[in-house]
C-alpha positions in Angstrom: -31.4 -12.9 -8.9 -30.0 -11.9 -5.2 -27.4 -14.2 -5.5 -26.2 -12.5 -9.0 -25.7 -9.5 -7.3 -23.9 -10.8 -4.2 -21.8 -12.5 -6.3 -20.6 -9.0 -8.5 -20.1 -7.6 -5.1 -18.1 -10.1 -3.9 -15.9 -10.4 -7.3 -15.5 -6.5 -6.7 -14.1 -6.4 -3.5 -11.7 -9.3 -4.4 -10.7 -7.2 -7.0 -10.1 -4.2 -5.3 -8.0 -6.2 -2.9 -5.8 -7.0 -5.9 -5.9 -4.0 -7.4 -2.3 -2.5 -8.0 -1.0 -0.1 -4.7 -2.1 3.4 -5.0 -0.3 6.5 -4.5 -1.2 6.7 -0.9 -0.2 3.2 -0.1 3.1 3.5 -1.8 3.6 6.7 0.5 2.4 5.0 3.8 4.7 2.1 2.9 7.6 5.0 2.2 6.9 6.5 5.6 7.3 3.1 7.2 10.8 2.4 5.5 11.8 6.4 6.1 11.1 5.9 9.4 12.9 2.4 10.1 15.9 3.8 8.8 16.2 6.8 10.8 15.4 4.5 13.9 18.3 2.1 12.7 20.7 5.4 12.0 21.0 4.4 8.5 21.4 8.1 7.0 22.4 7.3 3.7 19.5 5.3 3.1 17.0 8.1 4.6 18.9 10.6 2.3 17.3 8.3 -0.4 14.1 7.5 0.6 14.2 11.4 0.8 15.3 12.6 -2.5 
């Protein structure tokens, strides 16, 4: 019976792992790009990421 429940808990964290990107990872991984373009003086493409 233990190993029933380990095994949901393991087939929930996988699926959290593949769950689909939230709004604050999609914004973290926006920061990231913002930033890289700024560093790289690509204007334009900060103007984007901006808008």
């Amino acid at each position: 019976m233990n190993n029933d429940i380990r095994s949901m808990d393991q087939a929930d964290g996988l699926r959290r792992l593949a769950k689909p990107p939230t709004g604050l990872d999609k914004l973290k991984a926006l920061q990231v790009e913002l930033r890289s373009a700024i560093i790289a003086g690509k204007y334009k493409d900060a103007d984007r990421l901006m808008a």
